[in-house]
NUBA-957401 format. One record per atom (N, C-alpha, C): residue in one letter; chain; atom name; z negated, y, x. Coordinates in nm, 4 decimals. Layout:
// NUBA-957401
@res=a	chain=A	atom=CA	w=Z	v=Y	u=X $
...
END
This chain:
// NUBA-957401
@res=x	chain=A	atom=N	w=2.3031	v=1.2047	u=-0.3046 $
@res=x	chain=A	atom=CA	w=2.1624	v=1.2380	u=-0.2952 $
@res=x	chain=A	atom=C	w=2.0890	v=1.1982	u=-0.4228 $
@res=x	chain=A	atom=N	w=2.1708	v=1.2403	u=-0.5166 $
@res=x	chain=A	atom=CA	w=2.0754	v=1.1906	u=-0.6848 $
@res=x	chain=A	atom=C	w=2.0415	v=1.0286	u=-0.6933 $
@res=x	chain=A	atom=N	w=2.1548	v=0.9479	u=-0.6203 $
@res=x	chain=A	atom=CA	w=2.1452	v=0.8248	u=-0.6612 $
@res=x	chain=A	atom=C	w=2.0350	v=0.7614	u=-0.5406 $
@res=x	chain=A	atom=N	w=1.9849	v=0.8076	u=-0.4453 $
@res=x	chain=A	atom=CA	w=1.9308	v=0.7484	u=-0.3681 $
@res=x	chain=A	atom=C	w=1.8053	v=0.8230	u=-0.4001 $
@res=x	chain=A	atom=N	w=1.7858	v=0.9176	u=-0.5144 $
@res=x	chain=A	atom=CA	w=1.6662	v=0.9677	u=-0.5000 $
@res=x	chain=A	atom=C	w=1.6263	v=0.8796	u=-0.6568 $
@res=x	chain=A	atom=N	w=1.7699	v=0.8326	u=-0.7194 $
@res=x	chain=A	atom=CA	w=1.7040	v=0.7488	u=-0.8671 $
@res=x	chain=A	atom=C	w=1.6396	v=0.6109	u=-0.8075 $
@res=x	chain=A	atom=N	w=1.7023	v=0.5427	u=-0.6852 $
@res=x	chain=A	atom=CA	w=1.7046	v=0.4322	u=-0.6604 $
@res=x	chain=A	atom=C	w=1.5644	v=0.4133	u=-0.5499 $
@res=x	chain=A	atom=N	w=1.5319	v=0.5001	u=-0.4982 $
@res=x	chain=A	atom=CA	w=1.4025	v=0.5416	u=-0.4472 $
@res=x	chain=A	atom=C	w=1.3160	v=0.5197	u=-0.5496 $
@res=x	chain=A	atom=N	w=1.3090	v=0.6221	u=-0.6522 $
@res=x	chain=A	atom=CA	w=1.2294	v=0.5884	u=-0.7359 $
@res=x	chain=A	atom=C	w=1.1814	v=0.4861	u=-0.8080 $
@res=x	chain=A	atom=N	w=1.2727	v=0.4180	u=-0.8590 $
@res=x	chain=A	atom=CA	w=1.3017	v=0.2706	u=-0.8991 $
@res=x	chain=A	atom=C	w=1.2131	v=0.1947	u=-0.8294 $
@res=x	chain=A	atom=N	w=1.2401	v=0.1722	u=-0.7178 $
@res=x	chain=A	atom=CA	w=1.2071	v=0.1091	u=-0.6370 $
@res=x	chain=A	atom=C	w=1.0584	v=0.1344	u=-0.6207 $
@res=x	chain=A	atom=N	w=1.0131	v=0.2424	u=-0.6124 $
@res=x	chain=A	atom=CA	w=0.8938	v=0.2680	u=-0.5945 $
@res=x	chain=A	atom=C	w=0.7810	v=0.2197	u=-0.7210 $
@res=x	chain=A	atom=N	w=0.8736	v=0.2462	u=-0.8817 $
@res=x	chain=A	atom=CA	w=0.7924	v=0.2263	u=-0.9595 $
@res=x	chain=A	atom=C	w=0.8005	v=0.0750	u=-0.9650 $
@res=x	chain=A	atom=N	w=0.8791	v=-0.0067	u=-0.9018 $
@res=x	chain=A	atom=CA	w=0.8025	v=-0.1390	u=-0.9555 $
@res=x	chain=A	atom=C	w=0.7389	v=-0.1555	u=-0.8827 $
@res=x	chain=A	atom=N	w=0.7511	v=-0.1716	u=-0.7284 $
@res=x	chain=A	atom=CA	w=0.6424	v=-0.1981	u=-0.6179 $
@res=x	chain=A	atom=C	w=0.5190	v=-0.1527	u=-0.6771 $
@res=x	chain=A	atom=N	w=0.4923	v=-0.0385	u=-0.7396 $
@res=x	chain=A	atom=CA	w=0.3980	v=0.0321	u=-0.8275 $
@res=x	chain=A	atom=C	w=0.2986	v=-0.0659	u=-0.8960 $
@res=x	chain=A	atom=N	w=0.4124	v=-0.0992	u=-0.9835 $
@res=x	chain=A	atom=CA	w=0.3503	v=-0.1901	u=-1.1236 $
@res=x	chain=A	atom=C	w=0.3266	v=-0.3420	u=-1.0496 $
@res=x	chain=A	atom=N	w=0.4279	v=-0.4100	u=-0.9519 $
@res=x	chain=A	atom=CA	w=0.3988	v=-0.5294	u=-0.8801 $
@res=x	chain=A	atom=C	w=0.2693	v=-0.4872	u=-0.7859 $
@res=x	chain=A	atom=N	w=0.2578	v=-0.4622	u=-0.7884 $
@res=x	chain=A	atom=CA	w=0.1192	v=-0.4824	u=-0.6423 $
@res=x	chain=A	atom=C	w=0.0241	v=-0.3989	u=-0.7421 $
@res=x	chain=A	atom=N	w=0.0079	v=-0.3407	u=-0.7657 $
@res=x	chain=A	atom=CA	w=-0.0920	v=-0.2251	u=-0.8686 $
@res=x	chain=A	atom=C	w=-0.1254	v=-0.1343	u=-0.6843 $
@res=x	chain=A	atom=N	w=-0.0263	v=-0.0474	u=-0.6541 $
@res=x	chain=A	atom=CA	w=-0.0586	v=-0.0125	u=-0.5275 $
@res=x	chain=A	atom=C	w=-0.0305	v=0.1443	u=-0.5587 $
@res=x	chain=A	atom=N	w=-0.1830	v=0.2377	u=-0.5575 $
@res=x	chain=A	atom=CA	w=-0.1861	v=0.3564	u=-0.6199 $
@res=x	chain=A	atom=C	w=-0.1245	v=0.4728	u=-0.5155 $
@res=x	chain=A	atom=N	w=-0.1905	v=0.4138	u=-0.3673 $
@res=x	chain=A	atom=CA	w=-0.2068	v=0.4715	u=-0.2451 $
@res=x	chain=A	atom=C	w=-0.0039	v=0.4728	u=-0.1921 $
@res=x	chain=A	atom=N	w=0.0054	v=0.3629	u=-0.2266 $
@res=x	chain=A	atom=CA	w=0.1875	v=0.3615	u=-0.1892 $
@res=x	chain=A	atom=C	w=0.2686	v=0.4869	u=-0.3461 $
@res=x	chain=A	atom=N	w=0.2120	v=0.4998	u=-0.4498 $
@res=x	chain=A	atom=CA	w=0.2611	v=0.5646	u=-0.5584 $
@res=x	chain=A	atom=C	w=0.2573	v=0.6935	u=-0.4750 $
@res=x	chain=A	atom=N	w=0.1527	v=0.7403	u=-0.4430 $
@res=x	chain=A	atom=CA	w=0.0866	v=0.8775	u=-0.4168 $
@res=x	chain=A	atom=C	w=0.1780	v=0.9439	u=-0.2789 $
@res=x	chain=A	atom=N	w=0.2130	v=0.8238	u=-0.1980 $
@res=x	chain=A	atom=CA	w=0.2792	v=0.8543	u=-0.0733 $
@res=x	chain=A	atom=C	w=0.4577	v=0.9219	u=-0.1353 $
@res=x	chain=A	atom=N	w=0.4666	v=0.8416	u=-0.2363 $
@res=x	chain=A	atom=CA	w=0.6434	v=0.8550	u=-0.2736 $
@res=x	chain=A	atom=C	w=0.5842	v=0.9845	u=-0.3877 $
@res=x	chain=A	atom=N	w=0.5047	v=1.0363	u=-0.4177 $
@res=x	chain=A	atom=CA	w=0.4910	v=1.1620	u=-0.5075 $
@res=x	chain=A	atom=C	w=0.5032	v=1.2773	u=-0.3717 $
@res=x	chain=A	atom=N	w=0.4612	v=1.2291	u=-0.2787 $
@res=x	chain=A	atom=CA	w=0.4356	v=1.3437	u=-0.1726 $
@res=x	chain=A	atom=C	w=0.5624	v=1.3700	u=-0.1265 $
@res=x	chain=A	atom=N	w=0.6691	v=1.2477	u=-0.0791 $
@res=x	chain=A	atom=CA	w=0.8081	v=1.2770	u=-0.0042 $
@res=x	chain=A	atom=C	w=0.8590	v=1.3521	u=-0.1601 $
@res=x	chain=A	atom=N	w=0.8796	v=1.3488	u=-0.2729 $
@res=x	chain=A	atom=CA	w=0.9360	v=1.3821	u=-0.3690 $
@res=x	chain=A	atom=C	w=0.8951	v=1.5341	u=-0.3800 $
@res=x	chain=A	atom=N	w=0.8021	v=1.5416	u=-0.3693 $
@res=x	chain=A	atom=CA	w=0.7063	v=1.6926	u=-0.3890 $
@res=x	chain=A	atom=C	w=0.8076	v=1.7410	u=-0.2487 $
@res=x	chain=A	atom=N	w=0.7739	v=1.7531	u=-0.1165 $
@res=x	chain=A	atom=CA	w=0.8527	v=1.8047	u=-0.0077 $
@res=x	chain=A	atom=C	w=0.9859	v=1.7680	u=-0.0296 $
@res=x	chain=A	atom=N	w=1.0723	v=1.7175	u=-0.0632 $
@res=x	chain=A	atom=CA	w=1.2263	v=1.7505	u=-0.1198 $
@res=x	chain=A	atom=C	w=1.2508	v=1.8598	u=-0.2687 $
@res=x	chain=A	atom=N	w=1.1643	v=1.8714	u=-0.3357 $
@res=x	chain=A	atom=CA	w=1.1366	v=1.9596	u=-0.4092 $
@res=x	chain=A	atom=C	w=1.1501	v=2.1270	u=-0.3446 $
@res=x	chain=A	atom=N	w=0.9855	v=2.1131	u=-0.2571 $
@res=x	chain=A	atom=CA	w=0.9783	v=2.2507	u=-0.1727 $
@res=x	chain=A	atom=C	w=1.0875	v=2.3082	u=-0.1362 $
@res=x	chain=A	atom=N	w=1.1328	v=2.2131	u=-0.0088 $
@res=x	chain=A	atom=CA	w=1.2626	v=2.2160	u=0.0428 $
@res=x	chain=A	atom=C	w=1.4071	v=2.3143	u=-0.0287 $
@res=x	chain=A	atom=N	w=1.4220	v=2.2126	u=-0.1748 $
@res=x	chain=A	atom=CA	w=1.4989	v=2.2717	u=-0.2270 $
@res=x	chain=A	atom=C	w=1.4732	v=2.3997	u=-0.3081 $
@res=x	chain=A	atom=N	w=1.3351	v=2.4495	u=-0.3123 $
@res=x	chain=A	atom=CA	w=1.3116	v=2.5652	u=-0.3986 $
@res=x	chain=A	atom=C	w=1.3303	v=2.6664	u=-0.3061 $
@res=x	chain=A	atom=N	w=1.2709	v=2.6289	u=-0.1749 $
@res=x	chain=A	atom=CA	w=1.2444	v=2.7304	u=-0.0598 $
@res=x	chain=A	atom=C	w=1.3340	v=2.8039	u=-0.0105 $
@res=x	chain=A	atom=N	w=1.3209	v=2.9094	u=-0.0215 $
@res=x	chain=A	atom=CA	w=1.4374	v=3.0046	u=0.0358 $
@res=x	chain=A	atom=C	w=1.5058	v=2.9949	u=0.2162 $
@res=x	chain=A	atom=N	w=1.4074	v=2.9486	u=0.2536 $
@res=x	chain=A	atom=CA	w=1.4064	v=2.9084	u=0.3860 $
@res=x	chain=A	atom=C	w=1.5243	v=2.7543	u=0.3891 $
@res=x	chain=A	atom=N	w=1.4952	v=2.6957	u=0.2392 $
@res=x	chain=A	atom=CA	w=1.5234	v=2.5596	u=0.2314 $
@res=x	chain=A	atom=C	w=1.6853	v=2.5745	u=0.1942 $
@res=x	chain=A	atom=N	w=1.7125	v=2.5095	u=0.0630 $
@res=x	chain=A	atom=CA	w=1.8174	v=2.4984	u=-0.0128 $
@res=x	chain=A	atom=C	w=1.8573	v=2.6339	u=-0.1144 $
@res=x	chain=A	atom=N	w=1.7643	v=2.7094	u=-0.1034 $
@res=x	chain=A	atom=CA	w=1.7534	v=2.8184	u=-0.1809 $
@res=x	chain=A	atom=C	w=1.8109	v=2.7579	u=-0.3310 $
@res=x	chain=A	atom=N	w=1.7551	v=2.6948	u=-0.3978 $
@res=x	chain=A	atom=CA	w=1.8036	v=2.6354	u=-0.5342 $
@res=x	chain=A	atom=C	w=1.9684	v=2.6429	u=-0.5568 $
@res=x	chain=A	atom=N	w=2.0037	v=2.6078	u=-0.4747 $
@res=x	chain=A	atom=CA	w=2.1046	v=2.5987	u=-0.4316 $
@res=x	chain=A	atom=C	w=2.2158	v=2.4185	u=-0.4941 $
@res=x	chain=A	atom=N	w=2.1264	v=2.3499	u=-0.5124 $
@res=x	chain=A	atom=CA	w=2.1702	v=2.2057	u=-0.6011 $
@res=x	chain=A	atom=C	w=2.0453	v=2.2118	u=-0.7192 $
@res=x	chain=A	atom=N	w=2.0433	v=2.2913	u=-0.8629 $
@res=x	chain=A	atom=CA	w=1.9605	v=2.2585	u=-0.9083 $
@res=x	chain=A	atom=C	w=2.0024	v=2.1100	u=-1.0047 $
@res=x	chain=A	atom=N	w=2.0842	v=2.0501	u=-1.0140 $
@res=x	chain=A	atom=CA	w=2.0376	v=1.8801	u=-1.0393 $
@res=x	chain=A	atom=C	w=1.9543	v=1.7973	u=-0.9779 $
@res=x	chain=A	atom=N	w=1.9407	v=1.8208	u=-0.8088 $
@res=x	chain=A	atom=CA	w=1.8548	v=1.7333	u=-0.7311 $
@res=x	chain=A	atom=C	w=1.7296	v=1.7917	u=-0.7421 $
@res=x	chain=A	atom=N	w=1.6633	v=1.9335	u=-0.7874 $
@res=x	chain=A	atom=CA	w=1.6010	v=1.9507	u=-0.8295 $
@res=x	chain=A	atom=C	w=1.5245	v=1.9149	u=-0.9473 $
@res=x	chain=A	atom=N	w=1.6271	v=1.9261	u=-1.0866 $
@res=x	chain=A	atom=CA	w=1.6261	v=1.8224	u=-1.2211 $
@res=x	chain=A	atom=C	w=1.5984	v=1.7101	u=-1.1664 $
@res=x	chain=A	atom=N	w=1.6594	v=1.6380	u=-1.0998 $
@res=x	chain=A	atom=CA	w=1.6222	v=1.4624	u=-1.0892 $
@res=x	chain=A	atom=C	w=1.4624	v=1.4697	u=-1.0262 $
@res=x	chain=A	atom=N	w=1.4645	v=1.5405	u=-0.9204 $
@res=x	chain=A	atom=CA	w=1.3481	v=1.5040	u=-0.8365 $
@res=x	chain=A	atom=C	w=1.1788	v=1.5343	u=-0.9382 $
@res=x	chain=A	atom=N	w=1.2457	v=1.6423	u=-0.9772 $
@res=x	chain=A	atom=CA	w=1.1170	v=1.7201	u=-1.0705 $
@res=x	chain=A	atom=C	w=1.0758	v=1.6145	u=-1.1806 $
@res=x	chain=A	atom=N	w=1.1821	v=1.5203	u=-1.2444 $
@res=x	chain=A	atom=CA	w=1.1692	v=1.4099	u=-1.3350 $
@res=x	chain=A	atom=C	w=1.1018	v=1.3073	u=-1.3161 $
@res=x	chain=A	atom=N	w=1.1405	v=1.2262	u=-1.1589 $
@res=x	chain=A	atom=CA	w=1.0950	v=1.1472	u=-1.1281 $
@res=x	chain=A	atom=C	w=0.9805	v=1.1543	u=-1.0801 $
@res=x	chain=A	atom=N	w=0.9209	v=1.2505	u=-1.0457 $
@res=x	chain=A	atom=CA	w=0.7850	v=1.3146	u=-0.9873 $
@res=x	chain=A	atom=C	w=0.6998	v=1.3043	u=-1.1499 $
@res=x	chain=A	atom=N	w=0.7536	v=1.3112	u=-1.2360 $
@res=x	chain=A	atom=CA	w=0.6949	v=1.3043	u=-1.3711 $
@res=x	chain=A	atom=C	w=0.6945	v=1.1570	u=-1.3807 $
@res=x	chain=A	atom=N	w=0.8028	v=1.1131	u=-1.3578 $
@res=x	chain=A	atom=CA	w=0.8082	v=0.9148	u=-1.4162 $
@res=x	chain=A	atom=C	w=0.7066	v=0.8557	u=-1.3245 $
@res=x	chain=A	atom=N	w=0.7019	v=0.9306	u=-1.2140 $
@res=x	chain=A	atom=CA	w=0.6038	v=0.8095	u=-1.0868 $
@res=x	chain=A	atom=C	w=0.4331	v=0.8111	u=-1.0978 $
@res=x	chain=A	atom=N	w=0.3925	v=0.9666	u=-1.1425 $
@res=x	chain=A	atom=CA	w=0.3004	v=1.0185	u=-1.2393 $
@res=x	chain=A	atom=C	w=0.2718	v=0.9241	u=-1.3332 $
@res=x	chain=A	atom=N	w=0.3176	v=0.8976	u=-1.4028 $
@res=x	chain=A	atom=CA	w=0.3222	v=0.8298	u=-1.5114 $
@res=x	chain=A	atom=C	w=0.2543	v=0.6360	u=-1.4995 $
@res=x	chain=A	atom=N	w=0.3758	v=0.6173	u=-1.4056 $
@res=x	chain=A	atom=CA	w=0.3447	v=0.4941	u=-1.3404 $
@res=x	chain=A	atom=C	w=0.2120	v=0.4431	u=-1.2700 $
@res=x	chain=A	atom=N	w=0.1551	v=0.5665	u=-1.2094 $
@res=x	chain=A	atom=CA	w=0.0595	v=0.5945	u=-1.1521 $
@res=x	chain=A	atom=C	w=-0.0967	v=0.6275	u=-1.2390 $
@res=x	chain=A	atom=N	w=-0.0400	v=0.6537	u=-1.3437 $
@res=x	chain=A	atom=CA	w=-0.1591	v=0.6822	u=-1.4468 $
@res=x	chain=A	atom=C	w=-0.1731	v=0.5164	u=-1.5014 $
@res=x	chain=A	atom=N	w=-0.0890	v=0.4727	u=-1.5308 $
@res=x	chain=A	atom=CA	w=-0.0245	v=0.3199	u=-1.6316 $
@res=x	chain=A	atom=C	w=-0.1215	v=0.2191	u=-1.5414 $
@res=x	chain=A	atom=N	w=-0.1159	v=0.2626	u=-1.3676 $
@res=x	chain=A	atom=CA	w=-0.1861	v=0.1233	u=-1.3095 $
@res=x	chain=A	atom=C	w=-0.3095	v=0.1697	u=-1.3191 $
@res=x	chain=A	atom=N	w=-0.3482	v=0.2881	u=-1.3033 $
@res=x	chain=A	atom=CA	w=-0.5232	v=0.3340	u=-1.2613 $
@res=x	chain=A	atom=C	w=-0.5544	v=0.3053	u=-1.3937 $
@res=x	chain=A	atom=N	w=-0.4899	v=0.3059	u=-1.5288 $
@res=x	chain=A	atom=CA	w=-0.5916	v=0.2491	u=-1.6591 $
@res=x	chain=A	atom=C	w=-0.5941	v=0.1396	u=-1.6512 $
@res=x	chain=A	atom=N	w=-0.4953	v=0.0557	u=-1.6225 $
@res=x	chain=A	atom=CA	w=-0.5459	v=-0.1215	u=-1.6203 $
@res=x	chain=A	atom=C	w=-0.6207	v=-0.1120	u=-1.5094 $
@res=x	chain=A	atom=N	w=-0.6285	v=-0.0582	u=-1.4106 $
@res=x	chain=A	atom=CA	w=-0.6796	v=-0.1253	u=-1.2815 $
@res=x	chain=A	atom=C	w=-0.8909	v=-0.0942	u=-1.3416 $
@res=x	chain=A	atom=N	w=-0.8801	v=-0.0081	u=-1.3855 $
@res=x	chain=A	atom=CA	w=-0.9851	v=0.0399	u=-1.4395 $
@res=x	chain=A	atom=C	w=-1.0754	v=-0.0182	u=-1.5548 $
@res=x	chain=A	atom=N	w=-0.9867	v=-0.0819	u=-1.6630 $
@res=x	chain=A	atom=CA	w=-1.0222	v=-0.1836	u=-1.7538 $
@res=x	chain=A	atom=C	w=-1.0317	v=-0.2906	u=-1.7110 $
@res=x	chain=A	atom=N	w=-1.0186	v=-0.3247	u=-1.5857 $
@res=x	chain=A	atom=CA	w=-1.0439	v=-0.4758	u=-1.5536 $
@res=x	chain=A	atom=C	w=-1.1773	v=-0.4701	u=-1.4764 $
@res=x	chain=A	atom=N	w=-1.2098	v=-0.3287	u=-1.4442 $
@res=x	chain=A	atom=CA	w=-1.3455	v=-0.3733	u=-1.3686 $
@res=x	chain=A	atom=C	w=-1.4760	v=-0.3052	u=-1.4429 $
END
């Protein structure tokens, strides 16, 4: 699960930075955010794997990030 949620990410942040595509960033913050819930939710995983929690909560920070990185260039260019 960790490695397909690093390799997700990955994946997401270059498509990110290649296309300058904010609307595709925002979609992979949302599946990340609901695997999050999931795992906090008592209903869910009941924190029950907190590493996939650690990873997910990280990468939700790195894609953030990525996502801030294109909206300032995309912004200085116009």
């Amino acid at each position: 699960m960790i490695m397909i949620l690093i390799i997700g990410a990955l994946i997401g942040i270059i498509t990110i930075h290649r296309q300058k595509d904010i609307p595709y960033g925002m979609v992979i913050i949302w599946a990340y955010c609901g695997i999050l819930l999931k795992h906090l939710s008592e209903t869910g995983f009941s924190r029950e794997y907190p590493l996939v929690i650690a990873t997910v909560g990280f990468y939700i920070v790195v894609i953030l990030g990525a996502l801030l990185k294109v909206f300032n260039r995309l912004r200085q260019v116009t």
